[in-house]
Every structure is written in structure tokens, then in C-alpha cells.
VEXLUM-223317 format. One line per field, with one value per residue (C-alpha): x, y, z; residue in three letters. Coordinates in Angstrom, 1 decimal, always signed. Layout:
BEGIN
c1 (X:...)
c2 (Y:...)
c3 (Z:...)
residuo (Ala:...)
***
This chain:
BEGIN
c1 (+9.1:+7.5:+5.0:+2.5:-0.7:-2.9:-5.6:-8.5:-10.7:-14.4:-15.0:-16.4:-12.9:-10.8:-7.3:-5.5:-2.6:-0.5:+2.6:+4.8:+7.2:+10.7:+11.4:+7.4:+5.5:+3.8:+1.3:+2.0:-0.8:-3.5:-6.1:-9.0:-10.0:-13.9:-15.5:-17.7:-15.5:-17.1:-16.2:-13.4:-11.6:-12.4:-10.5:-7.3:-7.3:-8.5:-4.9:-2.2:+0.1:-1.0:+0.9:-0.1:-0.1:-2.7:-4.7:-4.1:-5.3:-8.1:-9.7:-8.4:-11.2:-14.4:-16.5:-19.3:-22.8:-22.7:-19.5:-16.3:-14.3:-14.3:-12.2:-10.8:-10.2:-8.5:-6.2:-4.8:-3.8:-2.3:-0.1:+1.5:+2.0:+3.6:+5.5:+6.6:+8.8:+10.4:+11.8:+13.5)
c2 (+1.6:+3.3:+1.0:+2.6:+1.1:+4.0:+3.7:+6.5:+8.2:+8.9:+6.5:+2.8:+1.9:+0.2:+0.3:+1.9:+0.4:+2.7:+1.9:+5.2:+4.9:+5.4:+9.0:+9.5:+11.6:+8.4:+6.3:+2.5:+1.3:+2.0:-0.5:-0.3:-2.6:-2.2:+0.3:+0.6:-2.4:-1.0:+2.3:+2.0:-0.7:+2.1:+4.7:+2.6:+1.9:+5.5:+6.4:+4.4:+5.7:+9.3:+12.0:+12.6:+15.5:+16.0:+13.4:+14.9:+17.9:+16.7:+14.9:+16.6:+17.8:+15.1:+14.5:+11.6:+12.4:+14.5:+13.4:+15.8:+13.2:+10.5:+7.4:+9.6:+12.3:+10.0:+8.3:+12.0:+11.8:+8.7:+9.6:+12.5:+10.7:+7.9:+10.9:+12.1:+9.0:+9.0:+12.3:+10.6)
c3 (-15.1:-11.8:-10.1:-7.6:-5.6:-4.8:-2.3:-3.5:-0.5:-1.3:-4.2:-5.0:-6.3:-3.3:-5.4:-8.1:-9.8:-12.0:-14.1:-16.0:-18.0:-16.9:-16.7:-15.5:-17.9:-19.6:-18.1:-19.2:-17.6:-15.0:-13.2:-10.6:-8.4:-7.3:-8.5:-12.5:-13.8:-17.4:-17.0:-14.9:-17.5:-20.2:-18.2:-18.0:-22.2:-22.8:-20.5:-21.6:-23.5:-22.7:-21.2:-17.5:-17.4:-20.3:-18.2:-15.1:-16.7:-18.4:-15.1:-12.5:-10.1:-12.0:-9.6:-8.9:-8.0:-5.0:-4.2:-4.3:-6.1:-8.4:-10.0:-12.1:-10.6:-7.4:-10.6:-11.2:-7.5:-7.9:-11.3:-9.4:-6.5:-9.1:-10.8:-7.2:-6.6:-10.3:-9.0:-6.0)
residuo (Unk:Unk:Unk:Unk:Unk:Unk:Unk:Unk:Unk:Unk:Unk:Unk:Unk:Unk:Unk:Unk:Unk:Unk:Unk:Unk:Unk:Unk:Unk:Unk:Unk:Unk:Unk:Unk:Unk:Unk:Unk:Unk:Unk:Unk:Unk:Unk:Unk:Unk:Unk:Unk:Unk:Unk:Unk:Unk:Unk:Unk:Unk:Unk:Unk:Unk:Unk:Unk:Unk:Unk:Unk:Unk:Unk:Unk:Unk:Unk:Unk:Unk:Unk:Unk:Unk:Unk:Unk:Unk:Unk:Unk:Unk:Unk:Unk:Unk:Unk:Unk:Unk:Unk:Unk:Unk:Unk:Unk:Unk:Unk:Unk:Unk:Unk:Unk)
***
């Protein structure tokens, strides 16, 4: 399993936790800390067990308000960058 602490830009949330499975392209589990604990709780049970790149797909590019960005939107970054060090 691939373990990764993300820290988003532009967003409530102060840290993503992400967990794929061993070759990558499943997401075990995700987490936020800060952030719409609601919402943001949802996200991670709505996730696991998903592809990423379905999710990835899916919420690439969501924003928030008038913000260019959002929880979601930073998880996809932090699921590549998760995916990124499988590879190495």
C-alpha cells in the first residue's frame, strides 16, 4: 500500500491523507483534515475503493465559490502525486 500526506493550496482543508492500493490505481482510503468535516468525510467513503483515475476524472478541475480549486479537486492532485511514487 502507497501512503501519501498531501498539503492542498487554496482550500479550508489543511491535509490530505491518501492510501492506494499496491500497484496504484485504487484508492484504499482518503482523509481531510479541516476543512467541511460533513462533506469532506463523504468524499473519502464515496472514493474508496474507486479507480483514480475515474475519480481523478470525475473531480478534476471542481471548484469552490470563487475559488479556482477545491477539496476535491486538490485530492485528484494528491492521488496522482500518490500514483507518481508507486511508479518509482
Amino acid at each position: 500500500m502507497t501512503k501519501l500526506d498531501f498539503k492542498p493550496r487554496g482550500v479550508c482543508a489543511r491535509m490530505i491523507h491518501v492510501e492506494l492500493s499496491e500497484d496504484g490505481q485504487t484508492i484504499e482510503n482518503v482523509s481531510f483534515e479541516g476543512g467541511c468535516n460533513g462533506n469532506l468525510k463523504a468524499i473519502g467513503k464515496l472514493v474508496a475503493g474507486q479507480p483514480v483515475d475515474r475519480i481523478v476524472e470525475m473531480l478534476e478541475g471542481n471548484t469552490c465559490g470563487p475559488r479556482k480549486t477545491s477539496c476535491a479537486d486538490q485530492m485528484t492532485r494528491a492521488l496522482r502525486e500518490a500514483q507518481g511514487l508507486v511508479a518509482e
